[in-house]
N, C-alpha and C positions, 0 to 999 in steps of 0.2 A: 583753620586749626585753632584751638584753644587752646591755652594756658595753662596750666595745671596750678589747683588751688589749697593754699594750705589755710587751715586754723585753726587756733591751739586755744585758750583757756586756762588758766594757771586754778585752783580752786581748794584749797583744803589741803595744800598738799601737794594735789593731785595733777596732774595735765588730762585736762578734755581737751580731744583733740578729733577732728574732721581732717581729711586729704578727699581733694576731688570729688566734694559732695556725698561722700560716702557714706556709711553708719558715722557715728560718733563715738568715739573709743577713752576711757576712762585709766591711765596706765601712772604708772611709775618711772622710775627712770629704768628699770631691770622685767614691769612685770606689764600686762595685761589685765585690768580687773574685771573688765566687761567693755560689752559694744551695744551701743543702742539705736535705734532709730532717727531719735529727736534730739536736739541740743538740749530742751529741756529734761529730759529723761535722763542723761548723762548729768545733767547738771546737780537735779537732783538726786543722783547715786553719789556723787560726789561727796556734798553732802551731808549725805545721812553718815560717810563713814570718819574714822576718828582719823583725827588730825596726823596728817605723815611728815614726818622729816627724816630725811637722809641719815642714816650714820655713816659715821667713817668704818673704813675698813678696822677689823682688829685683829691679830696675827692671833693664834695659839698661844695662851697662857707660857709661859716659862716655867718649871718649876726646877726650885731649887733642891740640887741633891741630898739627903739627911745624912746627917753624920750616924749614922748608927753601926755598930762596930759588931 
């Protein structure tokens, strides 16, 4: 019986990530961007794309009532 193997990648951003040898998957913490064959192939989508950072969550604006009579 074997193991089961993870490896992840931190990149641009980005997580490249492999589980069990498998394709190599390029995501977010919410998304899927693609899967690829090769670590490098993944590495280099990685990348080529524009630098990701998290935002925080933001509720719906507030707007404030107008006084208009």
């Amino acid at each position: 019986m074997t193991a089961p193997t993870f490896t992840k990648i931190h990149m641009n951003g980005y997580d490249v990530i492999s589980a069990n040898s498998g394709d190599w998957r390029v995501c977010t913490k919410s998304d899927r961007l693609g899967a690829f064959g090769s670590r490098e192939e993944a590495l280099a989508f990685a990348a080529s794309l524009p630098g990701y950072k998290e935002r925080p969550e933001q509720s719906a604006p507030t707007q404030k009532p107008s006084n208009l009579h």
